[in-house]
PDB file of N, CA, C and O in Angstrom:
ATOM      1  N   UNK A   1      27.512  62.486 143.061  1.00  0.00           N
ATOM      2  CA  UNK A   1      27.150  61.599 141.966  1.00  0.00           C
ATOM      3  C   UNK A   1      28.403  61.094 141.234  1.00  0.00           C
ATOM      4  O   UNK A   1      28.584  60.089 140.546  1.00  0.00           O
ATOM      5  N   UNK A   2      28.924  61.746 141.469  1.00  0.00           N
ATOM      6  CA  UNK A   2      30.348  61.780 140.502  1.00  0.00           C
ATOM      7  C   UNK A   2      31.310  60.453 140.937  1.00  0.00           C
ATOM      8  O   UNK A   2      31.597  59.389 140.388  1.00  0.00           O
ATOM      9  N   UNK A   3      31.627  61.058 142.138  1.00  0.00           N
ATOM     10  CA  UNK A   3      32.117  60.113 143.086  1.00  0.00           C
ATOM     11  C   UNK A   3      31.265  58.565 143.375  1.00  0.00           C
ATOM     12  O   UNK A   3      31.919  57.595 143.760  1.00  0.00           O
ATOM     13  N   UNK A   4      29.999  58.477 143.182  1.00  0.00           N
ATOM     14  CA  UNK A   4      29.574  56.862 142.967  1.00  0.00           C
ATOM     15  C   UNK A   4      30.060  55.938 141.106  1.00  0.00           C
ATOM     16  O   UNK A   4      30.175  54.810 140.627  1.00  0.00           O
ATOM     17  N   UNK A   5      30.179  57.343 140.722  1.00  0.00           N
ATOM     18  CA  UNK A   5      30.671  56.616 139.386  1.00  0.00           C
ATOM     19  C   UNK A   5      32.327  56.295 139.078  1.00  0.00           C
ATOM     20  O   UNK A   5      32.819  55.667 138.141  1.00  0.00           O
ATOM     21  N   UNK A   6      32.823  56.802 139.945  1.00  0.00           N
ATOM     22  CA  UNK A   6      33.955  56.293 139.718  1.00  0.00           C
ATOM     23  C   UNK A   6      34.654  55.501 140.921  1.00  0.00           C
ATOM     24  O   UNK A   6      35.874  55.338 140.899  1.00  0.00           O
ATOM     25  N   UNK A   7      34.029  55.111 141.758  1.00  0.00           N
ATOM     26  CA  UNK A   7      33.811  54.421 143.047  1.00  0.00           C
ATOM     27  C   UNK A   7      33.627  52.970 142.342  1.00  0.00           C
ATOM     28  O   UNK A   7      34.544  52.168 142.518  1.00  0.00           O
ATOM     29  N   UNK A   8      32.397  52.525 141.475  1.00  0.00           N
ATOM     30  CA  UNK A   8      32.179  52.034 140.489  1.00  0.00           C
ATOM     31  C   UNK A   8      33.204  51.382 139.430  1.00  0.00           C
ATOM     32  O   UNK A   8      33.386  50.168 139.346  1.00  0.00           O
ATOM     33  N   UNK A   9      33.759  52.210 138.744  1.00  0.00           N
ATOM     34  CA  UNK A   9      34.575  51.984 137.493  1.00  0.00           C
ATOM     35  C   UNK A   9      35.649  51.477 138.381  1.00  0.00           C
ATOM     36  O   UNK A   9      36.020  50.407 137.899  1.00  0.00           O
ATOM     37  N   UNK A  10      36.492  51.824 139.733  1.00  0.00           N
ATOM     38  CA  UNK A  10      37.220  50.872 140.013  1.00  0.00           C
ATOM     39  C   UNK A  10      37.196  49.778 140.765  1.00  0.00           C
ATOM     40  O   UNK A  10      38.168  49.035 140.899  1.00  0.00           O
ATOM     41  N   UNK A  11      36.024  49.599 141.332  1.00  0.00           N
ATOM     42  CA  UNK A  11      35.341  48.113 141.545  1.00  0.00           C
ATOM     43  C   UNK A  11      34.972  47.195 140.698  1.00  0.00           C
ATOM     44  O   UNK A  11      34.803  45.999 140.935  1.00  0.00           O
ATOM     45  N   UNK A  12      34.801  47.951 139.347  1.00  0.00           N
ATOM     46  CA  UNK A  12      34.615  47.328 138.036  1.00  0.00           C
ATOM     47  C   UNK A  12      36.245  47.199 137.725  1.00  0.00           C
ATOM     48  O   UNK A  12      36.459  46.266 136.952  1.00  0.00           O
ATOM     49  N   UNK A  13      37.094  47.698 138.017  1.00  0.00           N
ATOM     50  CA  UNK A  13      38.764  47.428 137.672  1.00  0.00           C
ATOM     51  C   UNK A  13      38.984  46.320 138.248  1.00  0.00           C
ATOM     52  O   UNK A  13      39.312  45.207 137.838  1.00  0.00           O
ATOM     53  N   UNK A  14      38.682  46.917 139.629  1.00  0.00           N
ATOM     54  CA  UNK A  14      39.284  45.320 140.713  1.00  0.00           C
ATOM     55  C   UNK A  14      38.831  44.032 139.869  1.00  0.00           C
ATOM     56  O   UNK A  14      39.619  43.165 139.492  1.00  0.00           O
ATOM     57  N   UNK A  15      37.134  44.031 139.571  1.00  0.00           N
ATOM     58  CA  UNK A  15      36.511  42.956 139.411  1.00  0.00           C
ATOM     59  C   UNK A  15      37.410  41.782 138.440  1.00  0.00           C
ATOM     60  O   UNK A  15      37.724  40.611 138.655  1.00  0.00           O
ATOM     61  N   UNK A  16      37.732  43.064 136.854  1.00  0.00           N
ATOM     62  CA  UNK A  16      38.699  42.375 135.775  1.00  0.00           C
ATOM     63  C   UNK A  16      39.674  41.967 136.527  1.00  0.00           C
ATOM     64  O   UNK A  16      39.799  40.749 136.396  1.00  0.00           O
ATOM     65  N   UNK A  17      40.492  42.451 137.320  1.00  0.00           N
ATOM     66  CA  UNK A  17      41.806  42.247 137.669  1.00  0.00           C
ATOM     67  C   UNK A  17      41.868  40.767 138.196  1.00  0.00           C
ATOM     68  O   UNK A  17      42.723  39.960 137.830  1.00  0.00           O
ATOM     69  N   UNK A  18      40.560  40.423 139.371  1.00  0.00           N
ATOM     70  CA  UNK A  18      40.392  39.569 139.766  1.00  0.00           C
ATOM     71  C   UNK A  18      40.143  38.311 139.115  1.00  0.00           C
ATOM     72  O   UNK A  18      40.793  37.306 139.402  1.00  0.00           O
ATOM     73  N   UNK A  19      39.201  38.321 138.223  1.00  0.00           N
ATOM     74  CA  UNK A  19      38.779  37.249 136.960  1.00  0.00           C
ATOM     75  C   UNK A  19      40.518  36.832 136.188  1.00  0.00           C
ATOM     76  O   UNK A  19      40.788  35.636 136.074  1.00  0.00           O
ATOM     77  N   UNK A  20      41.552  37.879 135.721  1.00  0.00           N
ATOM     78  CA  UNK A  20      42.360  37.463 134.802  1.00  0.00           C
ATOM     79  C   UNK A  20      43.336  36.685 136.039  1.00  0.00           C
ATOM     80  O   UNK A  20      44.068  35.744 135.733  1.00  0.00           O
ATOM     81  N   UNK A  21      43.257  37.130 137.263  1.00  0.00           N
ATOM     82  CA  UNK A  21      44.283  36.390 138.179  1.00  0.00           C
ATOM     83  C   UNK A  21      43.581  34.765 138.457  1.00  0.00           C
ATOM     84  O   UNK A  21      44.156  33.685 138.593  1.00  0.00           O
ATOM     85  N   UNK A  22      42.189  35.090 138.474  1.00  0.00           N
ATOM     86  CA  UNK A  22      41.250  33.720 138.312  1.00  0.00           C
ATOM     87  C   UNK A  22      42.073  32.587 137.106  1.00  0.00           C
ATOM     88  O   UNK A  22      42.665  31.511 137.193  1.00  0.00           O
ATOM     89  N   UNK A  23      41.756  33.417 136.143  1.00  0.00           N
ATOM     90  CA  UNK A  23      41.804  32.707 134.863  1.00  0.00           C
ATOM     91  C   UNK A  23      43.606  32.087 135.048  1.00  0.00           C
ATOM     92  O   UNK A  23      43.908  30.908 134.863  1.00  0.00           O
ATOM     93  N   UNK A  24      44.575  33.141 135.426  1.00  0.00           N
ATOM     94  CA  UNK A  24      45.962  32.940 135.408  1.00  0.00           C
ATOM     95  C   UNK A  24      46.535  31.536 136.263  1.00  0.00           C
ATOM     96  O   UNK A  24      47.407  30.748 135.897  1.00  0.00           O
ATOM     97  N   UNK A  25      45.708  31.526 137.551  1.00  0.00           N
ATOM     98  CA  UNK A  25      45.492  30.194 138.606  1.00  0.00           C
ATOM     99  C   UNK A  25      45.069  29.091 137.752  1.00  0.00           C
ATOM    100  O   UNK A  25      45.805  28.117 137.593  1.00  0.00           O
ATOM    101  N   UNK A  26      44.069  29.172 137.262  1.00  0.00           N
ATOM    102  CA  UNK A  26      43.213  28.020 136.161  1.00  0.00           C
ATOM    103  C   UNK A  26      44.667  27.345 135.460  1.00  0.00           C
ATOM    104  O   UNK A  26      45.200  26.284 135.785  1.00  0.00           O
ATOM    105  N   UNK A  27      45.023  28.126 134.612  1.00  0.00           N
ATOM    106  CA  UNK A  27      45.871  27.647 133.952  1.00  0.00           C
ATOM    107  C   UNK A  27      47.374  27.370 134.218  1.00  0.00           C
ATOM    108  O   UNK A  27      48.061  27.027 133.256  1.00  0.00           O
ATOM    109  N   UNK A  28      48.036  27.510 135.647  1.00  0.00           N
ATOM    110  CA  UNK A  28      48.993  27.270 136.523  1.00  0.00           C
ATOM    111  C   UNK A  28      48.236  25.560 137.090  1.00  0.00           C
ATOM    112  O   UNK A  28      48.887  24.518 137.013  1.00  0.00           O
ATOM    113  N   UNK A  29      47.304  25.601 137.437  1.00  0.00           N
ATOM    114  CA  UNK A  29      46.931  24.501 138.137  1.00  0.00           C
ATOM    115  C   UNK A  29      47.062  23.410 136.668  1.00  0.00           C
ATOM    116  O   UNK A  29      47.952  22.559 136.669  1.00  0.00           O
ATOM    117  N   UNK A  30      46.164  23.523 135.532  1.00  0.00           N
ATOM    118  CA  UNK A  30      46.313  22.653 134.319  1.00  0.00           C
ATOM    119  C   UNK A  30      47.922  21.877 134.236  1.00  0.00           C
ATOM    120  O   UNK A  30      48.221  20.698 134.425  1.00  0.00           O
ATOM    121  N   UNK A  31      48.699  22.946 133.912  1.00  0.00           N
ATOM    122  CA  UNK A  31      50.100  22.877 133.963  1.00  0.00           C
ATOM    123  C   UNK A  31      50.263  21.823 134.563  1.00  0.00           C
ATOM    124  O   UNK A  31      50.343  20.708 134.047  1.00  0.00           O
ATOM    125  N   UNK A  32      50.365  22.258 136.433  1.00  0.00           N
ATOM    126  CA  UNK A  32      50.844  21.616 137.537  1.00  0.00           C
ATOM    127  C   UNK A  32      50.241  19.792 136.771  1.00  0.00           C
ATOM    128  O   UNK A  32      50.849  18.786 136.407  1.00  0.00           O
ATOM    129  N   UNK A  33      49.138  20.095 136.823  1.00  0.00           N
ATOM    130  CA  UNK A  33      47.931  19.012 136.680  1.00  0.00           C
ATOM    131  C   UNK A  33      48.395  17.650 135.375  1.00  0.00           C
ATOM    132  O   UNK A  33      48.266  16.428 135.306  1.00  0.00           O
ATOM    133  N   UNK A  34      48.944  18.694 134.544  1.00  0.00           N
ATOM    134  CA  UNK A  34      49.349  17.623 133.152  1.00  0.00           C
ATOM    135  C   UNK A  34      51.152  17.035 133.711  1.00  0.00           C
ATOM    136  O   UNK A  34      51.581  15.890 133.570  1.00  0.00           O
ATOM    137  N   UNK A  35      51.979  18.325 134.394  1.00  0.00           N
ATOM    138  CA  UNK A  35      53.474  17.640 134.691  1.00  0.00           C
ATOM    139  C   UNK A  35      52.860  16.526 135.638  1.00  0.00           C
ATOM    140  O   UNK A  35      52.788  15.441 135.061  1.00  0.00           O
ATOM    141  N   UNK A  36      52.420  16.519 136.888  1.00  0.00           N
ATOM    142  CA  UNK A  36      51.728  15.405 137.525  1.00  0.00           C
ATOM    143  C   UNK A  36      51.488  14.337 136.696  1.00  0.00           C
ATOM    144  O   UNK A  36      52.181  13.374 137.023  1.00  0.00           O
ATOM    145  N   UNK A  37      50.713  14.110 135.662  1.00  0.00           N
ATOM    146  CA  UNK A  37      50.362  12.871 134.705  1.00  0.00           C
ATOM    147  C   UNK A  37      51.783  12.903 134.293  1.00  0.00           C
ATOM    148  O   UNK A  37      52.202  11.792 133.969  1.00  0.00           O
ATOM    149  N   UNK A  38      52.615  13.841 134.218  1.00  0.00           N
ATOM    150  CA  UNK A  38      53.947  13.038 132.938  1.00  0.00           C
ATOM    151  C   UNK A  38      54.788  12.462 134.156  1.00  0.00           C
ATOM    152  O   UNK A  38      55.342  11.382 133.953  1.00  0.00           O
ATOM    153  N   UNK A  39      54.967  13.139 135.562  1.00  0.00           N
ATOM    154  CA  UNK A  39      55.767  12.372 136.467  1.00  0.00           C
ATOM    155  C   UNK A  39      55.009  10.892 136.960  1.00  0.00           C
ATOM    156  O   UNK A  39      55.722   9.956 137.323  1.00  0.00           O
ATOM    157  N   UNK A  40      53.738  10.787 136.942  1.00  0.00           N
ATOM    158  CA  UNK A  40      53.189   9.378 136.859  1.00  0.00           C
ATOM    159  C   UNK A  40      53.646   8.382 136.387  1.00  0.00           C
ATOM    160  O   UNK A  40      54.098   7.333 136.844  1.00  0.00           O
ATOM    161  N   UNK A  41      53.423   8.988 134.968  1.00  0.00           N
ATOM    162  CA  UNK A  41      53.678   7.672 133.746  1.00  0.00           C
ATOM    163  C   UNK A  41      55.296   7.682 133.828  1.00  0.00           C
ATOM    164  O   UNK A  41      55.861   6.637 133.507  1.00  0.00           O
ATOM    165  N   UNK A  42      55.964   8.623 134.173  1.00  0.00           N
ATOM    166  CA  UNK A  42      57.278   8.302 134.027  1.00  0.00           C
ATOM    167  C   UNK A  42      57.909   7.129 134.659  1.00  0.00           C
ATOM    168  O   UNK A  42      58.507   6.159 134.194  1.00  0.00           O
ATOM    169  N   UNK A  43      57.523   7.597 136.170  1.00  0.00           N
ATOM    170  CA  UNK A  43      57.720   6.535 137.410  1.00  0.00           C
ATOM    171  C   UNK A  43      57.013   5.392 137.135  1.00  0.00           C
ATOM    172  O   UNK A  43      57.414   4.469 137.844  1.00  0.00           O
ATOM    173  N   UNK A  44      56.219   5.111 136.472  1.00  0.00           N
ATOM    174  CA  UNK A  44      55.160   3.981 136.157  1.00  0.00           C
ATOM    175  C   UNK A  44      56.164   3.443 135.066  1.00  0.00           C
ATOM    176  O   UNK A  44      56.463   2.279 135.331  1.00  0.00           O
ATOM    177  N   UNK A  45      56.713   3.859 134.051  1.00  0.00           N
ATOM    178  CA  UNK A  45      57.485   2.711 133.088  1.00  0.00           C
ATOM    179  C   UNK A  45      59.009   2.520 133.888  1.00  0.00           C
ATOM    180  O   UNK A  45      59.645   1.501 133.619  1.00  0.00           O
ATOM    181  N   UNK A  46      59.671   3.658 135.020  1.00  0.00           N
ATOM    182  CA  UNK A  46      60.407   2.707 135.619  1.00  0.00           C
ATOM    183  C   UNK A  46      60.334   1.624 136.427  1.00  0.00           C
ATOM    184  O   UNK A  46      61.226   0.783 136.525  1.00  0.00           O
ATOM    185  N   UNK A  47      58.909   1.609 137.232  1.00  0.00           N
ATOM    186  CA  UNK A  47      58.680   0.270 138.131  1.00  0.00           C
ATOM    187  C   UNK A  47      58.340  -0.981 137.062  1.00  0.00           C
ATOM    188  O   UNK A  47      58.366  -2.162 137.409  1.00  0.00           O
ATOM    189  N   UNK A  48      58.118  -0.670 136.129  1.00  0.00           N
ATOM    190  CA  UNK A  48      57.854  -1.718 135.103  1.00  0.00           C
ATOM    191  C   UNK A  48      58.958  -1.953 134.457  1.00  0.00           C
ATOM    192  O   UNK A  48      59.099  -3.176 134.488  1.00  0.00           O
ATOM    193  N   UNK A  49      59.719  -1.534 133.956  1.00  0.00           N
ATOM    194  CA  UNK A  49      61.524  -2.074 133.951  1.00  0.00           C
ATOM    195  C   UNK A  49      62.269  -2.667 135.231  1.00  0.00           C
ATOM    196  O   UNK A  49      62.992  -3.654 135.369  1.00  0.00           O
ATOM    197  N   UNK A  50      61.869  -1.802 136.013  1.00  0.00           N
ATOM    198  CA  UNK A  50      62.858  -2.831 137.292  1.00  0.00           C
ATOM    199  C   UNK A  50      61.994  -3.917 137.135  1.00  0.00           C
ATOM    200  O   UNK A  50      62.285  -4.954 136.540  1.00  0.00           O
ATOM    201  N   UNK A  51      60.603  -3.593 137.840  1.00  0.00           N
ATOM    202  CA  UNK A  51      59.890  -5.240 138.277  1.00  0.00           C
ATOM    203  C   UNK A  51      60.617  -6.274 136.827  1.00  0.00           C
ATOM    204  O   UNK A  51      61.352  -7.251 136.973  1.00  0.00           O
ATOM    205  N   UNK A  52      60.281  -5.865 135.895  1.00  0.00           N
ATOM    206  CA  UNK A  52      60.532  -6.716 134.703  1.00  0.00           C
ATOM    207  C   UNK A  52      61.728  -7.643 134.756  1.00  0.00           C
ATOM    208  O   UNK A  52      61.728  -8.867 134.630  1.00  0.00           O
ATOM    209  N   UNK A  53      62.948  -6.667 135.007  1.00  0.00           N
ATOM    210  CA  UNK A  53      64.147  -7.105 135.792  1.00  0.00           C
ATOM    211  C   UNK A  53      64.938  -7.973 136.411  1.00  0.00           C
ATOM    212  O   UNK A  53      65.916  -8.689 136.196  1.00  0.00           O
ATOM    213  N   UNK A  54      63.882  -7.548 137.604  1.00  0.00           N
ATOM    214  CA  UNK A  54      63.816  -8.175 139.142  1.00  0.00           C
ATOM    215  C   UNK A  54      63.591  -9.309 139.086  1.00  0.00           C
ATOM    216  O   UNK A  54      64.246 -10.131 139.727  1.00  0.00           O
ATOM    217  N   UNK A  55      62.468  -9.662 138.191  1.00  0.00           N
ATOM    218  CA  UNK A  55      61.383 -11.067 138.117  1.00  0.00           C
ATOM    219  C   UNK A  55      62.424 -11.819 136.667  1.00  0.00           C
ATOM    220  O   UNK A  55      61.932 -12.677 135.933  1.00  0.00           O
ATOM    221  N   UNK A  56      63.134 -11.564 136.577  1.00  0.00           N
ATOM    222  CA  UNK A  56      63.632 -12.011 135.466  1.00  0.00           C
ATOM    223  C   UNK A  56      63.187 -12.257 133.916  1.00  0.00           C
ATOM    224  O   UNK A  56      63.683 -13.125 133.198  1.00  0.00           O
ATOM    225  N   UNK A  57      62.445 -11.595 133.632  1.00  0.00           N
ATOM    226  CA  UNK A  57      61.485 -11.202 132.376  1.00  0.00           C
ATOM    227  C   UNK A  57      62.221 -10.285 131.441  1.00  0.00           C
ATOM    228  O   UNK A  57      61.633  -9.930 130.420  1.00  0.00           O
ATOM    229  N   UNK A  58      63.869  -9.715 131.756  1.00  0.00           N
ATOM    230  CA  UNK A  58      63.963  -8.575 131.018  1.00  0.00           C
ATOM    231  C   UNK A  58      65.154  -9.134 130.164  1.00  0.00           C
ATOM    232  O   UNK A  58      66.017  -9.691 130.841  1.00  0.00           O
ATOM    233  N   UNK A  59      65.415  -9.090 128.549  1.00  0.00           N
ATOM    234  CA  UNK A  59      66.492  -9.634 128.008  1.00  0.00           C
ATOM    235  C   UNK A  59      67.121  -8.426 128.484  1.00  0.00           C
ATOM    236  O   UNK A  59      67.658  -9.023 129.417  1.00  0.00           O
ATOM    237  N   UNK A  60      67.526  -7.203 128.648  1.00  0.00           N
ATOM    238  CA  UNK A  60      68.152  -6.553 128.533  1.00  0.00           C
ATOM    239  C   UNK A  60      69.259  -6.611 130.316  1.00  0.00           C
ATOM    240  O   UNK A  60      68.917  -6.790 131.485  1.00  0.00           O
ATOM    241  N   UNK A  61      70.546  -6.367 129.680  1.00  0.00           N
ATOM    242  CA  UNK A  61      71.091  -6.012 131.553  1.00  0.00           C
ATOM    243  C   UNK A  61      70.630  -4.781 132.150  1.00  0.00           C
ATOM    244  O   UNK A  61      69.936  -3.891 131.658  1.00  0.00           O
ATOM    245  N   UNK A  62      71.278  -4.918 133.607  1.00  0.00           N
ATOM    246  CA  UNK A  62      70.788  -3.808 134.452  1.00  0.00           C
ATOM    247  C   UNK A  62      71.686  -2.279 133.813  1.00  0.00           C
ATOM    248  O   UNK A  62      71.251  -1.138 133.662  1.00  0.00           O
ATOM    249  N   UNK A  63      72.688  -2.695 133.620  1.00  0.00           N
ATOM    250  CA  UNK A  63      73.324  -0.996 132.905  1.00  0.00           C
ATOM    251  C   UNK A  63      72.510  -0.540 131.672  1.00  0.00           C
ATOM    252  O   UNK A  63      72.452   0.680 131.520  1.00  0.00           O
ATOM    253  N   UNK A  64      71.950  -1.218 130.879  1.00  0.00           N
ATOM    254  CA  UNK A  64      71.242  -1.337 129.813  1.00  0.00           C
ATOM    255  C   UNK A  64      69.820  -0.329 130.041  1.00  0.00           C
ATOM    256  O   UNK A  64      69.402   0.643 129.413  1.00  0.00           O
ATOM    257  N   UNK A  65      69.324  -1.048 131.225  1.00  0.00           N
ATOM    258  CA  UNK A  65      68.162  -0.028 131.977  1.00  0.00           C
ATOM    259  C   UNK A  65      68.209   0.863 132.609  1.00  0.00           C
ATOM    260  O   UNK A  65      67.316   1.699 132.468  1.00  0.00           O
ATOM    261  N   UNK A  66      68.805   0.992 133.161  1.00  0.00           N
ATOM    262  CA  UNK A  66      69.573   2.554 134.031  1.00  0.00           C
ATOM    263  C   UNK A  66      69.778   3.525 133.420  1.00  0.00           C
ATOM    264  O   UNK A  66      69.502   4.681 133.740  1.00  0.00           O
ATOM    265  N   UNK A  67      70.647   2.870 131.802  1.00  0.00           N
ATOM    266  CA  UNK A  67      70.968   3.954 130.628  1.00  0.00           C
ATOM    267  C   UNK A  67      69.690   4.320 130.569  1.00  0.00           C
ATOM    268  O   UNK A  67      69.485   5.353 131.206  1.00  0.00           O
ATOM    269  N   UNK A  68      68.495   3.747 129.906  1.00  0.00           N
ATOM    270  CA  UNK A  68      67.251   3.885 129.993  1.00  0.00           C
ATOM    271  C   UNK A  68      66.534   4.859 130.634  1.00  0.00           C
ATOM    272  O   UNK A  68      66.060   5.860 130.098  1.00  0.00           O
ATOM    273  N   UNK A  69      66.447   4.501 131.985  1.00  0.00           N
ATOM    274  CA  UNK A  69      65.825   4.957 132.904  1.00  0.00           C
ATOM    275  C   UNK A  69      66.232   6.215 132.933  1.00  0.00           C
ATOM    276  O   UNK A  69      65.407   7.124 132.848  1.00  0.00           O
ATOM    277  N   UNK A  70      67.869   6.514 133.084  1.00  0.00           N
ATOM    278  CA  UNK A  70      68.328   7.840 132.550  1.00  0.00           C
ATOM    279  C   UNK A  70      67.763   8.781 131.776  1.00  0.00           C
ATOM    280  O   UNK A  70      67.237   9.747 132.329  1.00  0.00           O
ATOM    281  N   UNK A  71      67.766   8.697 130.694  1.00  0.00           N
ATOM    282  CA  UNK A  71      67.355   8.979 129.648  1.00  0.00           C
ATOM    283  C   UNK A  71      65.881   9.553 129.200  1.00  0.00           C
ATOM    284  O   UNK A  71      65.479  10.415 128.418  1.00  0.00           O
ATOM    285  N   UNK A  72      65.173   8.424 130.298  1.00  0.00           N
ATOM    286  CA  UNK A  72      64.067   8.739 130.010  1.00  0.00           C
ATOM    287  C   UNK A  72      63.520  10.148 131.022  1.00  0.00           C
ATOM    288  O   UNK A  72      62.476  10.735 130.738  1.00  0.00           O
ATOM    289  N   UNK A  73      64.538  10.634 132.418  1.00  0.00           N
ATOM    290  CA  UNK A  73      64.473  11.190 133.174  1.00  0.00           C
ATOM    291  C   UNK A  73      64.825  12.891 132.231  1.00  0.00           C
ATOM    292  O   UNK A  73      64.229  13.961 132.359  1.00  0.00           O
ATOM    293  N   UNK A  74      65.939  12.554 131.373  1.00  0.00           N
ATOM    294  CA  UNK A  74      66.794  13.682 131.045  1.00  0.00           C
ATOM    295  C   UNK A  74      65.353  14.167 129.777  1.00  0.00           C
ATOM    296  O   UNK A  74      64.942  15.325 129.694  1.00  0.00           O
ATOM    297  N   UNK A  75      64.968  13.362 129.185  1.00  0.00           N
ATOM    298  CA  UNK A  75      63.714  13.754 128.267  1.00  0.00           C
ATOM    299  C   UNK A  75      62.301  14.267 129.633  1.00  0.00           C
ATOM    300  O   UNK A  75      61.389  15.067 129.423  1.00  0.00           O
ATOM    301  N   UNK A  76      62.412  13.938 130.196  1.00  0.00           N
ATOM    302  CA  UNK A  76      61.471  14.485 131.068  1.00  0.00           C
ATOM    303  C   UNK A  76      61.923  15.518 131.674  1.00  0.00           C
ATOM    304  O   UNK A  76      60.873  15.979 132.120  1.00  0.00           O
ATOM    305  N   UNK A  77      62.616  16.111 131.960  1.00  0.00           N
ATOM    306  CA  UNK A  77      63.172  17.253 132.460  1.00  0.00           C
ATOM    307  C   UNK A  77      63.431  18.301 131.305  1.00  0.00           C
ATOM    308  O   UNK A  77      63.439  19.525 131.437  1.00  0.00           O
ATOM    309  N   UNK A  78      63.656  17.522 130.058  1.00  0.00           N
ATOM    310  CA  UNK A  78      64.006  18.755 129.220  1.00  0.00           C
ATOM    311  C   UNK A  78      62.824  19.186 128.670  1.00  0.00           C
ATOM    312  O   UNK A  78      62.743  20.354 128.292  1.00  0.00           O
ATOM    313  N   UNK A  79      61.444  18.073 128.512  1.00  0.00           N
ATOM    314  CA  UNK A  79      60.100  18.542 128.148  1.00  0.00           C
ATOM    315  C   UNK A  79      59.989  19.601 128.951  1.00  0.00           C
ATOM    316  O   UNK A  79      59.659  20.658 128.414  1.00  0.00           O
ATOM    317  N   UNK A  80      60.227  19.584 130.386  1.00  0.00           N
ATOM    318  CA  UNK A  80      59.776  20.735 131.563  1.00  0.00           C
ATOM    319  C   UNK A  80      60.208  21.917 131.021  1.00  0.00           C
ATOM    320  O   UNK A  80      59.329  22.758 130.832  1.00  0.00           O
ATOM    321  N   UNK A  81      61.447  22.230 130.689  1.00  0.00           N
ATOM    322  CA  UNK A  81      61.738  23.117 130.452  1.00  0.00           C
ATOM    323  C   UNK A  81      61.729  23.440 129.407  1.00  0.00           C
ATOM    324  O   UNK A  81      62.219  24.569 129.417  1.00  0.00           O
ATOM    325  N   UNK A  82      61.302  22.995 127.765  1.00  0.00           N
ATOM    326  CA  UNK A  82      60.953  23.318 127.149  1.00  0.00           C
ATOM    327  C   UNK A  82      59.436  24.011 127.019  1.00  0.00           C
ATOM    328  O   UNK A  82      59.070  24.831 126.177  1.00  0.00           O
ATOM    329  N   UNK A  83      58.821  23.542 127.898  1.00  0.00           N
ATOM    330  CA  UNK A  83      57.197  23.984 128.789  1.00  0.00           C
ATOM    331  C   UNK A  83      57.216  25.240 129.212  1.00  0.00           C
ATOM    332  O   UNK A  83      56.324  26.087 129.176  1.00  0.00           O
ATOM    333  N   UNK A  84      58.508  25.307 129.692  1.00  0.00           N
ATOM    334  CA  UNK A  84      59.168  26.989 130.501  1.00  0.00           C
ATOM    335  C   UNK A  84      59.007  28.010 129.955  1.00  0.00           C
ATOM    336  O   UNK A  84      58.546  29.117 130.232  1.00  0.00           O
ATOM    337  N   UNK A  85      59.695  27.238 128.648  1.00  0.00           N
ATOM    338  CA  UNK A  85      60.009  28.769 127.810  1.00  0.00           C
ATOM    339  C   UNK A  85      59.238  29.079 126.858  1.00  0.00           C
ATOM    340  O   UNK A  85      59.531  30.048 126.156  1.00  0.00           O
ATOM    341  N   UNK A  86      58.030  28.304 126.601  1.00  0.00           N
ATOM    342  CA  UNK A  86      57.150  28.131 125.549  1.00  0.00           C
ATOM    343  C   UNK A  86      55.751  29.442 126.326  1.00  0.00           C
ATOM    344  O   UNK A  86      55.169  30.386 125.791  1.00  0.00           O
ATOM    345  N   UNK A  87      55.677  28.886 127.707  1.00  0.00           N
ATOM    346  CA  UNK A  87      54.624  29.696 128.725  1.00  0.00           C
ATOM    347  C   UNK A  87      55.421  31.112 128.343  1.00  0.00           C
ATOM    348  O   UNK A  87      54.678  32.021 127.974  1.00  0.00           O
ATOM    349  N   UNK A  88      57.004  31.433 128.396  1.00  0.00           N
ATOM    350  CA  UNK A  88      57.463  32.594 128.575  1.00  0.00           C
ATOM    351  C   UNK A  88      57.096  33.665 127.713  1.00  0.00           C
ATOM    352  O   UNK A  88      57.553  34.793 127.901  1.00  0.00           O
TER     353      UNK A  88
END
C-alpha cells in the first residue's frame, strides 16, 4: 500500500515538473515570437529608406541613412540584450 502511495506522489512530482517546463517553453516561444515582430519591423523601415532612396523620394543622402540604418540596428541589438538581463 505504501509503495502505491509514493509511486503516486512522484508521478505527481514528474507531473509539476512537466507543466513548469510546459509553462517555461510557453514563455521562450512568446520571447522568440515578439524579437521576430521587432526583427520585422526593423527590416521593414530599412526597405522603406532604401526604396525611398532608390526612387528618389529621400531629402536625406545615402551616408545620412546608413548612419540611420546603423543606429537603428545598434538600438535593436541593445533592446535584445537588455531583454537578457531583465529575463536573468
Amino acid at each position: 500500500m505504501s509503495r502505491k502511495i509514493l509511486d503516486f506522489e512522484e508521478s505527481r512530482k514528474c507531473s509539476s515538473e512537466l507543466v513548469d517546463r510546459v509553462a517555461d517553453l510557453q514563455r521562450e516561444i512568446q520571447e522568440y515570437e515578439s524579437r521576430m515582430e521587432n526583427m520585422e519591423s526593423l527590416l521593414d523601415s530599412i526597405l522603406i529608406c532604401l526604396n525611398a532612396y532608390d526612387n528618389g523620394e529621400s531629402q536625406y543622402s545615402h551616408r545620412k541613412i546608413f548612419d540611420a540604418i546603423v543606429h537603428d540596428i545598434y538600438l535593436y541589438r541593445l533592446q535584445g540584450e537588455v531583454t537578457k538581463l531583465a529575463n536573468s
